[in-house]
C-alpha positions, 0 to 999 in steps of 0.5 A: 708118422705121416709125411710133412712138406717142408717150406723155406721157412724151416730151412731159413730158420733152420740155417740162420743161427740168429734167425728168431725160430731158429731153436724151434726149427732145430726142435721140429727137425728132431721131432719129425725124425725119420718121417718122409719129408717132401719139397721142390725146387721152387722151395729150395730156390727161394731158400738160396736167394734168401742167404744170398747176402750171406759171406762166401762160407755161408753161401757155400753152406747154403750150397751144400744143404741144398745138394744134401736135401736133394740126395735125403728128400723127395725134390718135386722137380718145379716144371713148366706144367706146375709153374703155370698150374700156381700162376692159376692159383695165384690170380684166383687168389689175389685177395691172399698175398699169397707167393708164387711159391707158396701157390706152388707148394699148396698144389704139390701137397695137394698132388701128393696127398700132404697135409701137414707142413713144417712153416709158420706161414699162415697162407697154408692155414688158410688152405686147408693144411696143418702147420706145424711149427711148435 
């Protein structure tokens, strides 16, 4: 089994019981099993801002999937270097409406090798990469 890079898609999804992909998130996790599974900061971040509004019970829980995420999954640290690497990206592909994070994204795949990952954001197809998300 191959490693998967994991986008905030899946971990919104995965967190948000009424979120619409929320069961076929929940399915992918059990699919990819004990697969390597690879992320960064930058994801994560984003994945924390996207249940800010929740109640101080969901936060909190936001908070301690992030910490587990950080001690189970490889986290590429979101450093400078890549940070200004994905704002490259980003102007050379205006015409995409692509996130500054998802630029992110597609460059630590590509650093690493990865191929496949778990969203169902097609930026990613766009690409090159292998969306899985059924």
């Amino acid at each position: 089994m191959w490693p998967y890079f994991i986008d905030t898609w899946f971990f919104v999804a995965q967190f948000d019981p009424f979120d619409s992909h929320h069961r076929q998130a929940l399915r992918l996790e059990r699919a990819v099993g004990s697969a390597d599974l690879i992320s960064h900061d930058g994801v994560l971040t984003e994945f924390l801002a996207a249940v800010s509004r929740g109640d101080e019970e969901q936060r909190a829980a936001a908070v301690r999937i992030v910490r587990d995420v950080m001690r189970r999954m490889t986290v590429v640290e979101a450093d400078r270097r890549l940070f200004s690497r994905a704002v490259d990206l980003y102007g050379k592909r205006l015409d995409k409406h692509y996130s500054l994070v998802d630029c992110m994204s597609m460059l630590v795949m590509r650093d690493l090798g990865l191929t496949h990952i778990l969203t169902n954001d097609h930026h990613f197809q766009q690409e090159g990469f292998v969306l899985v998300n059924e």
